[in-house]
C-alpha positions as CSV (number, residue, x, y, z in Angstrom):
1,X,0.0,0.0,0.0
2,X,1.3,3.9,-0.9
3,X,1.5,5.9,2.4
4,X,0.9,9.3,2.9
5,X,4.3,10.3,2.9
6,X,5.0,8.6,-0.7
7,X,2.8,10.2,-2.3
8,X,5.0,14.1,-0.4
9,X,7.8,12.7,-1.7
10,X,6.3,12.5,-5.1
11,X,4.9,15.5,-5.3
12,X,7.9,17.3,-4.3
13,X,10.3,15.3,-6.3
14,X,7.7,15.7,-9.5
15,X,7.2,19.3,-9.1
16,X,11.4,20.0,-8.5
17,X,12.2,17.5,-11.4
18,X,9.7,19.4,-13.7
19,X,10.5,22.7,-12.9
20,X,14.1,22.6,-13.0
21,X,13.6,20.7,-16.1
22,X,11.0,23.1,-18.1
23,X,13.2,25.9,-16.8
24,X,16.5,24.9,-18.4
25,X,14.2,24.7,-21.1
26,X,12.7,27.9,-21.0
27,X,16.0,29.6,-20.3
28,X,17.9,28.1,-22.8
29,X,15.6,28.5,-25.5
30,X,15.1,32.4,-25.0
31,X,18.5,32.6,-24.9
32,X,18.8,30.8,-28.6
33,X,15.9,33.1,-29.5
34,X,16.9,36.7,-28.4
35,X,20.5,35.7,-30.1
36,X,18.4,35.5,-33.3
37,X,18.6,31.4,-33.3
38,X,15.2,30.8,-34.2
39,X,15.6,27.3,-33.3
40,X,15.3,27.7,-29.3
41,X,11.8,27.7,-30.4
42,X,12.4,23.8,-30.3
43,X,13.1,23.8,-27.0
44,X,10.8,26.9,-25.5
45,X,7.6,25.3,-26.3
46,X,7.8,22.0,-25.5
47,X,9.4,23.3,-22.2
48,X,6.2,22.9,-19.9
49,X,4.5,20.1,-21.5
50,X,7.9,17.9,-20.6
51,X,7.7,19.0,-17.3
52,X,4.3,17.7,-16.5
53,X,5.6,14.3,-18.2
54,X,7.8,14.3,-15.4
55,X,5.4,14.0,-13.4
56,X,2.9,11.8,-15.2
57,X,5.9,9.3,-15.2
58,X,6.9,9.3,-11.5
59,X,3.2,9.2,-10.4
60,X,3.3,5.9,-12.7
61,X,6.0,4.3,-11.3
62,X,4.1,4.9,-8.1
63,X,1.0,3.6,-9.0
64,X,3.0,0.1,-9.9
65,X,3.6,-0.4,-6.7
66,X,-0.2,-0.8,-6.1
67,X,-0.4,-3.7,-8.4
């Protein structure tokens, strides 16, 4: 069974992993674009939606241990 402090530890780890995650993105990506590299575009917009996979994935891996 998933305890309560599991499904903390999840939170926390899915909301640092996707943040510092989407933010390199993010960062990195403006930083291609305002140089006039319009290919940081690649890497701004996808930037949040790969942070919530993050997530999505960990919470998986959680529910497994369910089964």
């Amino acid at each position: 069974m998933v305890t309560r402090e599991e499904i903390l530890v999840l939170g926390l780890t899915a909301g640092v992993t996707g943040s510092l995650v989407g933010g390199l993105m993010l960062g990195i990506g403006m930083g291609l674009v305002v140089q006039g590299a319009h290919i940081g575009w690649l890497l701004v917009l996808p930037g949040a939606p790969v942070g919530g996979m993050l997530g999505y994935l960990l919470a998986r891996k959680l529910a497994k241990k369910l089964g």
